[in-house]
ROSE-4610 file (N, C-alpha, C; in Angstrom, 1 decimal, always signed):
// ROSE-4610
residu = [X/X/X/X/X/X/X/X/X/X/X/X/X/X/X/X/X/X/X/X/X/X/X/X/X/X/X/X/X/X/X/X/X/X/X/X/X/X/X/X/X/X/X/X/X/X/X/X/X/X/X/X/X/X/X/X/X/X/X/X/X/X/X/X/X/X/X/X/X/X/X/X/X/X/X/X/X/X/X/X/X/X/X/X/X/X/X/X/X/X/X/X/X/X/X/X/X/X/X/X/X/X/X/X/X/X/X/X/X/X/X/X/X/X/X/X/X/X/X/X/X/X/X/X/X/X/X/X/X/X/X/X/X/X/X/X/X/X/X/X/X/X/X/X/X/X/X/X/X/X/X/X/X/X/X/X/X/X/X/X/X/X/X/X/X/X/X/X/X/X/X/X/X/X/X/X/X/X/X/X/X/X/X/X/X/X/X/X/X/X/X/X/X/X/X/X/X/X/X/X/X/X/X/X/X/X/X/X/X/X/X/X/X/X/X/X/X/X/X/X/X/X/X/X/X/X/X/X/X/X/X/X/X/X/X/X/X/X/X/X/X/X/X/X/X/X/X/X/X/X/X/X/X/X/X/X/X/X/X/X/X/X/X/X/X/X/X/X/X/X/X/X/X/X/X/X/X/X/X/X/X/X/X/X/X/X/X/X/X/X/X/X/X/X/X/X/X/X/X/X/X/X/X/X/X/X/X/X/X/X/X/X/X/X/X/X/X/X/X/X/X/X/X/X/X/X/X/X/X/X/X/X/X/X/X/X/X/X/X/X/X/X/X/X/X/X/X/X/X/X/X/X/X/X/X/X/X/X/X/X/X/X/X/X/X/X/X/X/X/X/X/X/X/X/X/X/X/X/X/X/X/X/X/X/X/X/X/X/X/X/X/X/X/X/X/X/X/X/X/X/X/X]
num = [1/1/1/2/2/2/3/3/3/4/4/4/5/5/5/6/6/6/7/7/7/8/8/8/9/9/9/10/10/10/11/11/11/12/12/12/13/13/13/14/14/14/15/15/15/16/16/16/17/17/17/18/18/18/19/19/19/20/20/20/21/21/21/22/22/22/23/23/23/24/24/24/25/25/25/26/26/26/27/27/27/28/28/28/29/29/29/30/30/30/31/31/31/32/32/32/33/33/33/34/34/34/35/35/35/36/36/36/37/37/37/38/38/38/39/39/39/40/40/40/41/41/41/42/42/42/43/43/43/44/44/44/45/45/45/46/46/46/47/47/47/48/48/48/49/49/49/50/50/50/51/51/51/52/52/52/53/53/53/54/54/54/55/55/55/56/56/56/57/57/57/58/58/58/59/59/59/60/60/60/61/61/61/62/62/62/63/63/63/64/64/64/65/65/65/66/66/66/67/67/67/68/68/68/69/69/69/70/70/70/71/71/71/72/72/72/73/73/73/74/74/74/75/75/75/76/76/76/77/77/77/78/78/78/79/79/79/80/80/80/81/81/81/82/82/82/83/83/83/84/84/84/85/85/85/86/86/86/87/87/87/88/88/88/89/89/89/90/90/90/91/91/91/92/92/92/93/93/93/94/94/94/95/95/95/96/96/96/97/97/97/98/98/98/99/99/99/100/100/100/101/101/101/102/102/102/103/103/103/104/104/104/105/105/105/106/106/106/107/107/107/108/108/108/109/109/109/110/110/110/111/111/111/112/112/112/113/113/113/114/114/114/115/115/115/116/116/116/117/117/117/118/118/118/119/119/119/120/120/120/121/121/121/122/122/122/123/123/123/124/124/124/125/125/125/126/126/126/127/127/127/128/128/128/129/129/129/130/130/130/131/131/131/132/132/132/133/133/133/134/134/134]
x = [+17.0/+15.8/+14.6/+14.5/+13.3/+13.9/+14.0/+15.7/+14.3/+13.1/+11.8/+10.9/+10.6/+8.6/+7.6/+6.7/+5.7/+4.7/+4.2/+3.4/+2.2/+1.0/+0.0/-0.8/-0.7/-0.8/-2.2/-3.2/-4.6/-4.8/-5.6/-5.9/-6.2/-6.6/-6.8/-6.2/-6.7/-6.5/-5.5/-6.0/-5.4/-3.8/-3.6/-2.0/-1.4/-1.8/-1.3/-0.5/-1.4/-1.2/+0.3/+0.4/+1.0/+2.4/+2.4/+3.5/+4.7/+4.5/+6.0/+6.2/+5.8/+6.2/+6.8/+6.5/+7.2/+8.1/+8.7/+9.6/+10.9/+10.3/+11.3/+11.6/+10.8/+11.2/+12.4/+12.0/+13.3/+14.7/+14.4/+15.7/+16.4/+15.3/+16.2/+16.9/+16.3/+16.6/+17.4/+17.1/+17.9/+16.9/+15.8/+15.1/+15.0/+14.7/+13.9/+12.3/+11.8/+10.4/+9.6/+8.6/+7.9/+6.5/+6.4/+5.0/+3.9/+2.9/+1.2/+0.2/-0.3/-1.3/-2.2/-3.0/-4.6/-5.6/-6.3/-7.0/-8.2/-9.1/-10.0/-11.2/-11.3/-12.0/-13.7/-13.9/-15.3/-16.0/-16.4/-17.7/-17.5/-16.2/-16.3/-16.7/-17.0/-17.0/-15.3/-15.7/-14.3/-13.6/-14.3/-14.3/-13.4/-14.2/-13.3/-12.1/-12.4/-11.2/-10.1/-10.2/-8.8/-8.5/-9.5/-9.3/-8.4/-9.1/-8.4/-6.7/-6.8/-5.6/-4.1/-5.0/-4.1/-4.0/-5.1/-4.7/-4.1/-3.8/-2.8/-1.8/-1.1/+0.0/+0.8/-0.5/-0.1/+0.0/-1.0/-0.2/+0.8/+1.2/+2.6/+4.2/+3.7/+4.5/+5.0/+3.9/+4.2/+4.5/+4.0/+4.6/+6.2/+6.5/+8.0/+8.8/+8.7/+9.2/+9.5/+8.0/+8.3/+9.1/+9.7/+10.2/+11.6/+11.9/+13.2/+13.6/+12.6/+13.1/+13.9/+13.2/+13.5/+14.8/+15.5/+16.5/+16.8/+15.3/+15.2/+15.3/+16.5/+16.7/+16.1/+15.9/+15.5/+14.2/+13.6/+11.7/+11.5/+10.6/+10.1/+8.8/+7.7/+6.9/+5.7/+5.0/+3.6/+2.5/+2.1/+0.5/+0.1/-0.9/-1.6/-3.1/-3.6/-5.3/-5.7/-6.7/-7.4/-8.1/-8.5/-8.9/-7.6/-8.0/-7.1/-6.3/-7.3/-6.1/-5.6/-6.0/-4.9/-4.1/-4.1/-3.3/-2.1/-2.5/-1.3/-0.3/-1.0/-0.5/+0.3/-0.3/+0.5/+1.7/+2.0/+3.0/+4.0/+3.5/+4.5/+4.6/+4.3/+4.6/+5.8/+5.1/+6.4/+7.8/+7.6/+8.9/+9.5/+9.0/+10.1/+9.7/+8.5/+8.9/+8.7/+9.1/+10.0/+8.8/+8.0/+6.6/+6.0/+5.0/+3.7/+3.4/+3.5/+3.1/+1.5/+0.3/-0.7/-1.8/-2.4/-3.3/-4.4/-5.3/-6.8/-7.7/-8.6/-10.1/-10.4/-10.5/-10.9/-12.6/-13.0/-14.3/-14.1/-13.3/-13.2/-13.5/-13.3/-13.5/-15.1/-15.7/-17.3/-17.9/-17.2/-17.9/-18.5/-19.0/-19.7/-18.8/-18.5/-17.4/-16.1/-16.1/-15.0/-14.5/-15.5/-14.8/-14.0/-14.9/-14.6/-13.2/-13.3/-11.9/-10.6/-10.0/-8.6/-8.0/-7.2/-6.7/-6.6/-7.9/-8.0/-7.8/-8.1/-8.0/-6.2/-5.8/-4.0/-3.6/-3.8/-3.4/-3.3/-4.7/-5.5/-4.3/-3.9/-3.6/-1.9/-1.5/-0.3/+1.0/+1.8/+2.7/+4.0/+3.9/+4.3/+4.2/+4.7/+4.0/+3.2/+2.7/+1.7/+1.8/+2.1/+2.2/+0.9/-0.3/-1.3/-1.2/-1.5/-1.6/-2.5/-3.3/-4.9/-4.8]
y = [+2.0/+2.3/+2.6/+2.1/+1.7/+1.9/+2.9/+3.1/+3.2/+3.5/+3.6/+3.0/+2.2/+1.1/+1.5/+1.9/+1.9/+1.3/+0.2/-0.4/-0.7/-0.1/-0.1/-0.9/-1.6/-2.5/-2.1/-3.3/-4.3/-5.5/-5.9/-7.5/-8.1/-7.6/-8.0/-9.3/-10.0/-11.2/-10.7/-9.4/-8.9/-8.1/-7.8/-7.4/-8.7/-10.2/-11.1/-11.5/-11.0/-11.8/-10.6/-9.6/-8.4/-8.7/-8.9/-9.1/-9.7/-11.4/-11.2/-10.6/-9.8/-9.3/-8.3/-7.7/-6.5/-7.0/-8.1/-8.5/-9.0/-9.4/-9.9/-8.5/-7.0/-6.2/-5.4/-6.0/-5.1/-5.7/-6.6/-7.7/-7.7/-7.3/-7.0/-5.8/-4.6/-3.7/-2.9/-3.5/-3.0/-2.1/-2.0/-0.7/-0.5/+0.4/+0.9/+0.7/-0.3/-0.6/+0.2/+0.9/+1.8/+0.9/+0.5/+0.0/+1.0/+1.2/+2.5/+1.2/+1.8/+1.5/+2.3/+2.7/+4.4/+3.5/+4.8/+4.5/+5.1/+5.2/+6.3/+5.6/+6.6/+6.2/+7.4/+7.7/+8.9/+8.2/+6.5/+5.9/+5.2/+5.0/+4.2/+4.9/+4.3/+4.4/+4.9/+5.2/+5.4/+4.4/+3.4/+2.5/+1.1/+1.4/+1.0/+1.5/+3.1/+3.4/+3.3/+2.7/+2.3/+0.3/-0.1/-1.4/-1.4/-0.8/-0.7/+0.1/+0.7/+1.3/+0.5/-0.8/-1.8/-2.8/-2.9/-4.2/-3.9/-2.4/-1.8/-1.8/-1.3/-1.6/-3.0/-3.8/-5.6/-5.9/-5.6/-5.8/-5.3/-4.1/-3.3/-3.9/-4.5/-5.5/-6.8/-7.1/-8.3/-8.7/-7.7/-7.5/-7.3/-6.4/-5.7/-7.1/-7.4/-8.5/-9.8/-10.3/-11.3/-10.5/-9.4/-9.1/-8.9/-9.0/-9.4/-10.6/-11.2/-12.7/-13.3/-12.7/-12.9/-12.6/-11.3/-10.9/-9.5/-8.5/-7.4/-6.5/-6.0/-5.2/-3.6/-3.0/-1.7/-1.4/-2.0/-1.3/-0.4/+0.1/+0.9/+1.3/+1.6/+1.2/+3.1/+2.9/+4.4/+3.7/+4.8/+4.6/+5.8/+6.2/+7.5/+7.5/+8.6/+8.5/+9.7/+9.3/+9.9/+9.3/+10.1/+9.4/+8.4/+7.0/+6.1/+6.7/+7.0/+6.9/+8.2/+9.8/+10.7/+10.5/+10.1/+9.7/+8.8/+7.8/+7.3/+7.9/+8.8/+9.6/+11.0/+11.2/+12.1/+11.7/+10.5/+10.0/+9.3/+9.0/+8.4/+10.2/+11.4/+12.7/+12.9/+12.9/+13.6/+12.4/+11.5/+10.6/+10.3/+11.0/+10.5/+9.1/+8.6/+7.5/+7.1/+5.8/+5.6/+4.6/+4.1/+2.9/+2.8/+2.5/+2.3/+1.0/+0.0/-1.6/-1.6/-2.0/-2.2/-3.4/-4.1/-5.2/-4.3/-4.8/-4.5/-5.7/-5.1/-5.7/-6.4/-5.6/-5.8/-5.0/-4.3/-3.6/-3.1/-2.5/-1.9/-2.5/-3.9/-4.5/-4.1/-4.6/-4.4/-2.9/-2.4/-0.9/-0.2/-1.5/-0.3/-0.3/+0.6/+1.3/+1.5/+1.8/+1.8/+3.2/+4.5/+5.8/+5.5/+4.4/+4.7/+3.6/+3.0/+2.5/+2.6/+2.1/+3.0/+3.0/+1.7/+1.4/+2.6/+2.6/+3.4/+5.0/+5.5/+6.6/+7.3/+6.1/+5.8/+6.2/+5.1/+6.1/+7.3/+7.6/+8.7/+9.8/+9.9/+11.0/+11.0/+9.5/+9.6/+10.2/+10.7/+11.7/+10.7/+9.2/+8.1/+6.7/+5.8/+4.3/+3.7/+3.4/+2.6/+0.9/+0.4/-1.2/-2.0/-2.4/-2.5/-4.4/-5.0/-6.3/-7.2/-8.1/-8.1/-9.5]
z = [-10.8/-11.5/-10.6/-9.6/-8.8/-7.0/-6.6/-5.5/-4.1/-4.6/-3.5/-4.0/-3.5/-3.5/-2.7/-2.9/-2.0/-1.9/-1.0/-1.1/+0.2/-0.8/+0.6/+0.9/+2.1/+2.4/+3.2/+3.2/+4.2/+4.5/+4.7/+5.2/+4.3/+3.0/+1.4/+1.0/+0.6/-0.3/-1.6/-1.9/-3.3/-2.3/-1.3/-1.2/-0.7/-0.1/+0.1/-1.5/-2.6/-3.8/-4.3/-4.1/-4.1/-3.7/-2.6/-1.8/-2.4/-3.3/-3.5/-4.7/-5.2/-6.8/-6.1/-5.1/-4.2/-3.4/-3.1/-2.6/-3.9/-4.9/-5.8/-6.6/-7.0/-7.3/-6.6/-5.2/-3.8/-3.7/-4.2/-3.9/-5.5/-6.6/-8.3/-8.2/-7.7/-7.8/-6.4/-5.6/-3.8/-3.7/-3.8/-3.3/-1.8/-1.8/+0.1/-0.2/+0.5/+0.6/+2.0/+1.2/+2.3/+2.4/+3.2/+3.4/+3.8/+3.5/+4.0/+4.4/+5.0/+5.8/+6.0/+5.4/+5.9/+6.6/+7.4/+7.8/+7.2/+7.3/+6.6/+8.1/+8.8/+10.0/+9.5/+8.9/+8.4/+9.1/+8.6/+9.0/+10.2/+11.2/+12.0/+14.0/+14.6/+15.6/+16.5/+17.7/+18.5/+18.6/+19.5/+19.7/+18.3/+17.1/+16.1/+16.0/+15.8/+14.9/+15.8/+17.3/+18.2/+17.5/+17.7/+17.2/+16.0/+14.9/+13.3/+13.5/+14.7/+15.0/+15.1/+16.1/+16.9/+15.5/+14.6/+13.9/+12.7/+12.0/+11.1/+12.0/+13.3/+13.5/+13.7/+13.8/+13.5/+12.4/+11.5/+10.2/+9.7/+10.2/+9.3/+9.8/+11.6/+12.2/+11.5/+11.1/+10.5/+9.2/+8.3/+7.1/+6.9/+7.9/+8.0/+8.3/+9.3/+9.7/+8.7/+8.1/+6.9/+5.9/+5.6/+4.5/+4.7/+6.3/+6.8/+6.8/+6.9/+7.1/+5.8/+4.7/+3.3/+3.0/+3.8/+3.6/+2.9/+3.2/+2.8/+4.1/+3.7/+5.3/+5.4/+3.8/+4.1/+3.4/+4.3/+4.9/+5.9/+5.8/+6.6/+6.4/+7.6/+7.5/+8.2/+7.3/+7.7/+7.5/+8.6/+9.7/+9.1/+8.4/+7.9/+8.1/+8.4/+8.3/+7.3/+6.6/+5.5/+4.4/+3.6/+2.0/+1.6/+1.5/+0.8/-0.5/-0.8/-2.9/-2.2/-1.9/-1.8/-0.5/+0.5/+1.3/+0.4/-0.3/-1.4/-2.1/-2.7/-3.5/-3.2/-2.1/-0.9/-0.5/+0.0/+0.4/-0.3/-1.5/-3.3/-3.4/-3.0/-3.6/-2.6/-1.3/+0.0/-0.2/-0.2/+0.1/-1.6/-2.9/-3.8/-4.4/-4.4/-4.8/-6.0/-6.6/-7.8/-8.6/-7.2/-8.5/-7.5/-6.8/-6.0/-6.6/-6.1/-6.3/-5.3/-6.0/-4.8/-5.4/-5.2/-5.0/-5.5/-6.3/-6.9/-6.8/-6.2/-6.4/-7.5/-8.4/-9.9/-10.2/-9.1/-9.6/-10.7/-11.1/-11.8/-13.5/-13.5/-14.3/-14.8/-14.0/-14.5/-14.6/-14.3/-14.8/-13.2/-12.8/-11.9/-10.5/-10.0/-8.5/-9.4/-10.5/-11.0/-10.5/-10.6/-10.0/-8.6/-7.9/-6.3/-6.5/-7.2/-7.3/-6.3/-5.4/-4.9/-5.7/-6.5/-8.0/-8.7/-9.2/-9.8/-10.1/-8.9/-8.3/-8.0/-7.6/-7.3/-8.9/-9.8/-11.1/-11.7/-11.2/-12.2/-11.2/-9.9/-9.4/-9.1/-9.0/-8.8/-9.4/-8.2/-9.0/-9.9/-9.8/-10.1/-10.5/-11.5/-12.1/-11.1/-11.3/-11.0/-11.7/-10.3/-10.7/-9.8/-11.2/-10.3/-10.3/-9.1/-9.4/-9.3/-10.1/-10.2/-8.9]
């Protein structure tokens, strides 16, 4: 039912909380887990956007890794730079995939940043379900 996951991963409190619903969906279903990681460097310095470079390929390291440990052997893991939500939705388009699992904020609750939403945004465009997790 679910044969590709995509899950975009940050340093977020809200994809820590993410994580194992995306590990118990991989292991119900045998999916191939694709991990994202964007960067969207518009506002940062050089100098950052090499740092943010080094500490997305550590976290995509380390995510992959814990999800082996568990006993999920087919992950795989993208480095992308762009606009967050269409960078998402780009890559749930190019690779086929089956549900996009991702962590929310919850701005969206109160009304206001709700357009700027990624969440949000990830629904409104994706070419597939959307599994948001608060």
């Amino acid at each position: 039912m679910f044969d590709k996951l995509l899950f975009p991963i940050d340093n977020s409190r809200e994809t820590s909380h993410a994580l194992p619903l995306v590990a118990d969906m991989a292991q119900r279903y045998q999916s191939q887990v694709y991990l994202l990681s964007v960067l969207d460097d518009a506002e940062l310095s050089p100098e950052q956007v090499q740092q943010a470079r080094q500490n997305i390929q550590t976290l995509l390291k380390q995510t992959e890794s814990g999800l082996h440990q568990i006993g999920l052997s087919n992950v795989k893991s993208e480095y992308r730079e762009g606009k967050v939500p269409f960078v998402i939705c780009d890559v749930a388009d190019e690779l086929e995939i089956d549900l996009i699992i991702m962590g929310c904020r919850g701005l969206s609750l109160s009304g206001e940043g709700r357009d700027d939403s990624v969440s949000n945004r990830v629904i409104n465009l994706s070419p597939c379900p959307v599994l948001v997790v608060p």
